[in-house]
C-alpha positions in Angstrom: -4.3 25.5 53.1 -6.6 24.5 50.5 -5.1 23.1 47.2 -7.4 23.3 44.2 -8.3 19.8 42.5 -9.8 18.8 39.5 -12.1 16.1 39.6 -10.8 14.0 36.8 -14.2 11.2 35.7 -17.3 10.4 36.6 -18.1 7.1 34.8 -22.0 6.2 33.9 -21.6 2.8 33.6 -24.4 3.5 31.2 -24.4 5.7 28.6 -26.9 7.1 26.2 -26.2 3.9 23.9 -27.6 1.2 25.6 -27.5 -0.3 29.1 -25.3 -2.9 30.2 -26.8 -6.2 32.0 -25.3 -7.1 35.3 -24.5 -10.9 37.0 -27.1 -11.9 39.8 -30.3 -10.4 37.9 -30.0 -6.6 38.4 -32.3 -4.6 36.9 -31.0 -2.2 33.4 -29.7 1.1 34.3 -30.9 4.3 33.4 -28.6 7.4 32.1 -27.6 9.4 34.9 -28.8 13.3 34.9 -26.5 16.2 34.1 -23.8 16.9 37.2 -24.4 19.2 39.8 -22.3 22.0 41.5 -21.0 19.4 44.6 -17.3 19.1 45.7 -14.7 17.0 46.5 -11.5 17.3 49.2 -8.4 15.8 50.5 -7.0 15.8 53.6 -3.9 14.8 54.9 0.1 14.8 54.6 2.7 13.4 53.2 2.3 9.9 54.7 -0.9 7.6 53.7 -3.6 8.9 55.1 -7.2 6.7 55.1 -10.6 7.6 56.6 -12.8 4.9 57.5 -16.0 6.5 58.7 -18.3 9.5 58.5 -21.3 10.7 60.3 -23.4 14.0 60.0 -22.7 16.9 63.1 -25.6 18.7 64.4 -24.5 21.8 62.6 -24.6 21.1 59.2 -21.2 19.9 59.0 -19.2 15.9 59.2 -16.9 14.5 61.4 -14.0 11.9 59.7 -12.1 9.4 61.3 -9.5 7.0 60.0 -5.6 6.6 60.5 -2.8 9.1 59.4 0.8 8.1 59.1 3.1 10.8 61.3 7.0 10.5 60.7 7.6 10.4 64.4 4.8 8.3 65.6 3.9 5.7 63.0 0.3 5.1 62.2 -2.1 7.6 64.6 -6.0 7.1 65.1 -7.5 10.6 63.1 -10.1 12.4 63.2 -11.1 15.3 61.2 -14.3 17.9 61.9 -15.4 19.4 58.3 -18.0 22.6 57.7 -20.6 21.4 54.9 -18.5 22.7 52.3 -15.5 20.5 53.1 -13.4 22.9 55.3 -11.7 21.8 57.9 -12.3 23.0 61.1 -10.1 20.7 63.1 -8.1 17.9 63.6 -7.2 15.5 65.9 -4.4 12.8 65.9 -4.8 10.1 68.9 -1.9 7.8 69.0 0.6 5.5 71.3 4.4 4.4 70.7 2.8 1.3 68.1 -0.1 1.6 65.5 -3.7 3.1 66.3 -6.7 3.0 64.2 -10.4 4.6 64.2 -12.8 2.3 62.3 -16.2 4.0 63.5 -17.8 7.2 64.8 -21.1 8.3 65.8 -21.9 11.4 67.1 -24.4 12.9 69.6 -26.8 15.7 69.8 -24.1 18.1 72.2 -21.8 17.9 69.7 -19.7 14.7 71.3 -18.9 11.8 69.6 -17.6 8.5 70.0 -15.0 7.0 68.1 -14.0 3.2 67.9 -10.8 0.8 66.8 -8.2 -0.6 67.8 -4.9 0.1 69.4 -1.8 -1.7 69.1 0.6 0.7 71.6 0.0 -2.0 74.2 1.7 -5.1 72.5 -0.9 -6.4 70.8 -4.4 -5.5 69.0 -6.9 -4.2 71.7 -10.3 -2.7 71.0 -10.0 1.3 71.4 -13.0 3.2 72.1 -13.0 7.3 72.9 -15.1 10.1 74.2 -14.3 13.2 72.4 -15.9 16.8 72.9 -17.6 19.3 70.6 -14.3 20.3 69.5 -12.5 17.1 69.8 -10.9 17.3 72.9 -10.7 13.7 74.5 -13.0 12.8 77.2 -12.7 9.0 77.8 -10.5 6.7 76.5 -11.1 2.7 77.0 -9.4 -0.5 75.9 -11.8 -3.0 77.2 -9.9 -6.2 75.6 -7.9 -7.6 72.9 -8.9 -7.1 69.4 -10.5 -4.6 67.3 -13.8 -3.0 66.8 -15.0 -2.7 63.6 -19.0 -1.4 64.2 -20.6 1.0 66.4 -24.1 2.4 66.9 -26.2 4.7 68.7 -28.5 2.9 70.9 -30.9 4.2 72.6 -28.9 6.6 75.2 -25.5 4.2 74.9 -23.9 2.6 72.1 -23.1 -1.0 70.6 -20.0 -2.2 69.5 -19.0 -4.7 67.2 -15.7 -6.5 66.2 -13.2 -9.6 67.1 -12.1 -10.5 70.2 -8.9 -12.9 70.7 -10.3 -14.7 73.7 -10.2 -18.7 73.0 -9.7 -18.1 69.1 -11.0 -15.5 67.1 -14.9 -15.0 68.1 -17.6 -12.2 67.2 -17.4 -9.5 69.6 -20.3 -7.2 71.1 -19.9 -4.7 73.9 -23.0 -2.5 74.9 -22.0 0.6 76.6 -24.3 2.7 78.6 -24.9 6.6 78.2 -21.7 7.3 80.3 -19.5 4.8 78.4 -19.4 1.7 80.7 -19.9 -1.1 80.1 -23.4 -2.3 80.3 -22.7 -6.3 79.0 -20.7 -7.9 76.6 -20.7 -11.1 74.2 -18.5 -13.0 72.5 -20.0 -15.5 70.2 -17.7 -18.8 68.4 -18.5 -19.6 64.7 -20.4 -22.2 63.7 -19.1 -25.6 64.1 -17.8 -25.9 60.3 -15.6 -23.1 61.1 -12.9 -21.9 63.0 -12.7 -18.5 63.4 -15.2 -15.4 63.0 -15.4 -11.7 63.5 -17.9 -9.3 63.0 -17.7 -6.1 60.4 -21.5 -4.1 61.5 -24.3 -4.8 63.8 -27.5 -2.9 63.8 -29.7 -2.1 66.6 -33.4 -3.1 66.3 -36.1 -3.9 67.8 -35.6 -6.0 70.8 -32.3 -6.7 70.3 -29.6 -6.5 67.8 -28.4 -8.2 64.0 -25.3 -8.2 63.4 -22.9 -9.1 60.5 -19.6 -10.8 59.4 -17.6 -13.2 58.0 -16.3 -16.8 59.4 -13.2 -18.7 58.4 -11.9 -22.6 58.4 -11.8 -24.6 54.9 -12.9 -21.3 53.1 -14.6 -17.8 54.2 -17.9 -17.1 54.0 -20.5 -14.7 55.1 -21.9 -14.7 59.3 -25.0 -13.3 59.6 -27.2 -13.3 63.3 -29.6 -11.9 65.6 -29.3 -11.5 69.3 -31.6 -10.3 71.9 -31.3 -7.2 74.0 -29.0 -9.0 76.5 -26.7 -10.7 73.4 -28.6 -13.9 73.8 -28.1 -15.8 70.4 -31.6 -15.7 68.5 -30.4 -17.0 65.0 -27.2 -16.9 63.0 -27.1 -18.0 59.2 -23.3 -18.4 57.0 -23.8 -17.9 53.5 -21.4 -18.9 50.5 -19.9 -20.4 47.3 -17.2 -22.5 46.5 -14.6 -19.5 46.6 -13.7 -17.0 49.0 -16.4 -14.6 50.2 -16.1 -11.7 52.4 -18.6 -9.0 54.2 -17.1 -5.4 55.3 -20.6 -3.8 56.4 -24.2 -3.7 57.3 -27.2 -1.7 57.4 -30.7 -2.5 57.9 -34.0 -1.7 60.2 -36.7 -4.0 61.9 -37.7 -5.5 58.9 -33.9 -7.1 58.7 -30.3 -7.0 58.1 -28.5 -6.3 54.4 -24.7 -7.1 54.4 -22.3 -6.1 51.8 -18.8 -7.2 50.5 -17.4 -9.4 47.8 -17.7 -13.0 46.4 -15.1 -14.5 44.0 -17.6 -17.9 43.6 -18.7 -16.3 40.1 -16.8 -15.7 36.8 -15.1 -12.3 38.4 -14.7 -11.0 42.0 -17.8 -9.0 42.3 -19.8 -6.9 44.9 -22.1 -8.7 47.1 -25.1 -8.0 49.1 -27.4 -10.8 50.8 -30.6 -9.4 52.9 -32.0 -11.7 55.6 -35.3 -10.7 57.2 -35.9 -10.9 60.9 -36.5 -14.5 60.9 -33.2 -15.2 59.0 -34.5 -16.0 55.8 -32.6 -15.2 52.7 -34.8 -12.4 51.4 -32.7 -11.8 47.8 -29.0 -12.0 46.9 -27.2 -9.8 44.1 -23.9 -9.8 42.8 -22.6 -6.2 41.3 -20.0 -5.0 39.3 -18.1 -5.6 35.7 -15.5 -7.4 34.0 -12.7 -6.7 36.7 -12.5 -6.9 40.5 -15.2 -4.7 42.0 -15.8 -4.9 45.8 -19.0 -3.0 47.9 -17.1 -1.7 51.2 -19.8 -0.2 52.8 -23.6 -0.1 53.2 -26.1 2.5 54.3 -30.2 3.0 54.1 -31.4 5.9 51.9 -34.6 7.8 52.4 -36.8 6.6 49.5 -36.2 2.8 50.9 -33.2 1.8 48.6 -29.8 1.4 49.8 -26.7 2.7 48.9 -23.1 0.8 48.8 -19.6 2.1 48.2 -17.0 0.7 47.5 -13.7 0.5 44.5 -13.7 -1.1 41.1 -11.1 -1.9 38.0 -13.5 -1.8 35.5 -14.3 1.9 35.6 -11.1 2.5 33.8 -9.9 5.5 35.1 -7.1 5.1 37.5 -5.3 2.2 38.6 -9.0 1.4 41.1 -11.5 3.7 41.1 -14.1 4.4 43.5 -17.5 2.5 42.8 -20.9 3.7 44.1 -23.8 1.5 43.4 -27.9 2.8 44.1 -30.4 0.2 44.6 -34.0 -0.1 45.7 -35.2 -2.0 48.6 -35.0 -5.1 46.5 -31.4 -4.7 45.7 -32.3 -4.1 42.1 -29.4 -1.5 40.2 -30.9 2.1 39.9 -27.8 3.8 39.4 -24.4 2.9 39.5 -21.0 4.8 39.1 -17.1 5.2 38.9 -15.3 7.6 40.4 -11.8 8.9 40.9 -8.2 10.2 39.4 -5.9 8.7 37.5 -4.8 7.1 40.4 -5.8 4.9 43.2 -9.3 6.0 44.6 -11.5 4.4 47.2 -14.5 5.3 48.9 -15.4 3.4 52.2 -18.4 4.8 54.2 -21.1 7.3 52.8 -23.9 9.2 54.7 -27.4 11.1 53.7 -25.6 14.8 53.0 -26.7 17.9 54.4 -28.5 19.7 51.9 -29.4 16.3 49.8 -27.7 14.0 48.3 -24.4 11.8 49.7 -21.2 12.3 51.6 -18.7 9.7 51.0 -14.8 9.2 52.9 -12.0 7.0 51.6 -9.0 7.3 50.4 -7.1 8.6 47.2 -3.6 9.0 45.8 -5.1 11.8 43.4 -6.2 15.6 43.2 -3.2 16.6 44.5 -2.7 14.3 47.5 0.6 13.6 49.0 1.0 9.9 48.9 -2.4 9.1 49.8 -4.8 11.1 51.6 -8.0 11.1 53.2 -10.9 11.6 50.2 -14.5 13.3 50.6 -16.9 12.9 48.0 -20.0 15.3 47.9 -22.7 13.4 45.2 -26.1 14.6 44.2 -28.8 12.6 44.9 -29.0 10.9 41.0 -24.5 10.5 41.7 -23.4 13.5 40.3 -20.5 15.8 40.9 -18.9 18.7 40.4 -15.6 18.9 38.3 -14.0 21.7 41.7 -12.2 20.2 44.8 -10.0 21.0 47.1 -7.1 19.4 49.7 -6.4 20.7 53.1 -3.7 20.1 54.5 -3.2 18.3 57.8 -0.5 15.9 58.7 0.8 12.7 58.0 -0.4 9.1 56.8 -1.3 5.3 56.7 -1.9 2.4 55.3 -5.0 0.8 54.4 -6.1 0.2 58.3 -7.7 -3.5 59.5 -10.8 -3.3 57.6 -8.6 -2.7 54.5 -6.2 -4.9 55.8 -8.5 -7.7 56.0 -9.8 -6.0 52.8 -8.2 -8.2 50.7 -10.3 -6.7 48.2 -8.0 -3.7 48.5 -5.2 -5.0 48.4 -5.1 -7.6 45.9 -7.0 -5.1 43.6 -3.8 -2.3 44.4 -1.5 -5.1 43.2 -3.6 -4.9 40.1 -4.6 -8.6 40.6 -7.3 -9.7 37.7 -9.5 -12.8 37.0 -12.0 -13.9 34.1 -15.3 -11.7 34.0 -18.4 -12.1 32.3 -18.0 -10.3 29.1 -20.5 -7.6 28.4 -23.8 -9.3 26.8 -25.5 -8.2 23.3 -25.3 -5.6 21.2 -26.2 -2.8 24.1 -22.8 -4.1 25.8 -20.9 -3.2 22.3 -22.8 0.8 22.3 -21.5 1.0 25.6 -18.0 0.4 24.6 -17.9 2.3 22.5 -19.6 5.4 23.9 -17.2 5.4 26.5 -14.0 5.2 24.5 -15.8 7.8 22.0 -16.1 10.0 25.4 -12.6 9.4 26.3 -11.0 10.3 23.1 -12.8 13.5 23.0 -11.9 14.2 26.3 -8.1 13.7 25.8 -8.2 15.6 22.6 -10.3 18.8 24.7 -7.1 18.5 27.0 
């Protein structure tokens, strides 16, 4: 049943006061409008629950996949069909006798969808990908070799698939299915020969082939970026990094190119990163985003007016232990909008998508509004980030820990552990207003409580 939650902040990083400059050239922000009626729910059990994808249904409503953490089973591949108000219309819990994981989902015109991962009920980490009907009944099931899938698209009538595969070393995996789910060819690519290990985090279908994107180890980690042909045939493929660990969790991006986000700790502070290469490979811009603290950009999407949007957590925003961090750019990466938000506890958004109705849908995690341990989050934002102060948690049925992406997230974890580093401290007399706006807002709000 629905629990009622209270939606504790939503942080402007700027206020009325003054804007605050960013590292990496972003542009000043501008005050965010009033909040509007949206929502926000939690879904899960008494375990740690995590979901690591969205994508719209064809009748107004979402379907959430992720990992939940069943007393009996362990950690269980989940998936989760919402109305466009947040209800839950049902649930699904995929699992074998070791740990399962969803990643991705995409979803097709009948109502279908196709879900990807990795299983470890085998022995050992093993790409998962299933089939599931309009009311999430399992169609196919395949584990088509070891290690994990990460991305997956809609292509044309099939899909593409994105991940590591153990095979000789770590290497960037891609597996094109056809309509039916079979295997139509597959790739595995080696890093560059400075490195010795890769593994890819997105891909994105265009024209003429694919681009996808990642991150490649051996003397320190850096960003992978390529482009392959229809076939998989290597095109181009650019690494990207400082003197400090860097890491890429997602991708988005159209003909025109490929924009990767993630982290960099090469500056003063661990920061959110995004890099855009155009289709020849080209750096087209790099920008670094965030505060004083750890901030990290998990995920990536396009928006309609040509911007992007990235999610992902922060410590600066100063309201729980991390807080969820939403950052709106245009198509030059340049800071329209950026936000905090969250409980007094640990919240994370991973994935958003373009709502129904306007505006964004976000999934993560949060260990607020009433969860049980830590549950799976929703986030319904307005098109400027606002959001309503009503919520909800439905109950479903278990738990789990932060899942690969957030495993290899050492963004996640390291911030969790409430691990800090130097930051840039806020610049001029702007920086100061905003201070103290906030702590003005704060103290007001304590006292209204």
């Amino acid at each position: 049943m629905p629990r009622t939650a209270t939606l504790v902040f939503v942080l402007s990083v700027v206020v009325a006061a003054g804007a605050i400059s960013l590292p990496g050239g972003a542009a000043e922000l501008q005050a965010e409008p009033e909040p509007t009626e949206r929502w926000n729910q939690t879904y899960g059990g008494s375990g740690d629950d995590i979901f690591n994808d969205v994508a719209r249904t064809e009748d107004g409503g979402y379907i959430l996949v992720g990992e939940i953490e069943n007393s009996g089973s362990g950690i269980d591949g989940w998936v989760v069909k919402i109305d466009g108000e947040g209800e839950q219309e049902w649930e699904r819990t995929l699992s074998g006798p070791g740990t399962d994981r969803f990643y991705s989902v995409v979803t097709n015109d009948d109502g279908s969808a196709m879900v990807a991962g990795r299983t470890d009920s085998g022995g050992a980490a093993t790409g998962w990908v299933v089939e599931l009907g309009a009311n999430g009944e399992t169609r196919n099931e395949r584990t088509p070799g070891a290690g994990a899938f990460y991305g997956l698209e809609r292509d044309g009538n099939g899909y593409v698939l994105a991940g590591w595969t153990s095979d000789s070393g770590t290497k960037g995996w891609l597996l094109k299915l056809d309509g039916s789910g079979e295997r139509a060819w597959e790739e595995t690519y080696a890093a560059p020969d400075s490195y010795s290990s890769g593994q890819f985090k997105g891909v994105v279908p265009a024209s003429n082939g694919y681009f996808v994107a990642g991150e490649v180890e051996g003397g320190s980690q850096d960003a992978w970026a390529m482009r392959v042909g229809n076939d998989g045939e290597r095109r181009w493929q650019k690494t990207a990094g400082g003197s400090d660990r860097e890491a890429i969790w997602a991708a988005t991006g159209d003909d025109d190119g490929i924009v990767l986000s993630g982290e960099s700790e090469s500056g003063d502070s661990r920061d959110g990163w995004v890099l855009k290469y155009d289709a020849n490979g080209e750096l087209a811009w790099e920008n670094r985003y965030g505060g004083n603290d750890v901030d990290w950009l998990d995920s990536a999407m396009q928006t309609d007016d040509g911007g992007y949007l990235f999610t992902g957590g922060t410590l600066t925003g100063g309201i729980g232990s991390a807080d969820g961090y939403v950052v709106k750019t245009d198509g030059d990466g340049a800071v329209q909008w950026e936000s905090a938000y969250g409980s007094a506890q640990w919240d994370k958004p991973f994935p958003a998508v373009n709502a129904h109705g306007g505006g964004y849908l976000l999934a993560g995690q949060t260990g607020g509004f009433g969860a049980e341990g830590m549950d799976g989050w929703v986030l319904h934002l307005g098109s400027g980030g606002q959001v309503s102060e009503s919520g909800g948690t439905t109950d479903g049925g278990g738990g789990s820990e932060s899942g690969e992406t957030a495993e290899a997230n050492g963004s996640a974890s390291t911030a969790q552990s409430g691990d800090e580093r130097t930051g840039t401290s806020l610049p001029g007399f702007t920086g100061i207003l905003a201070i103290a706006a906030v702590a003005l807002s704060v103290l007001l709000w304590r006292r209204r409580e």
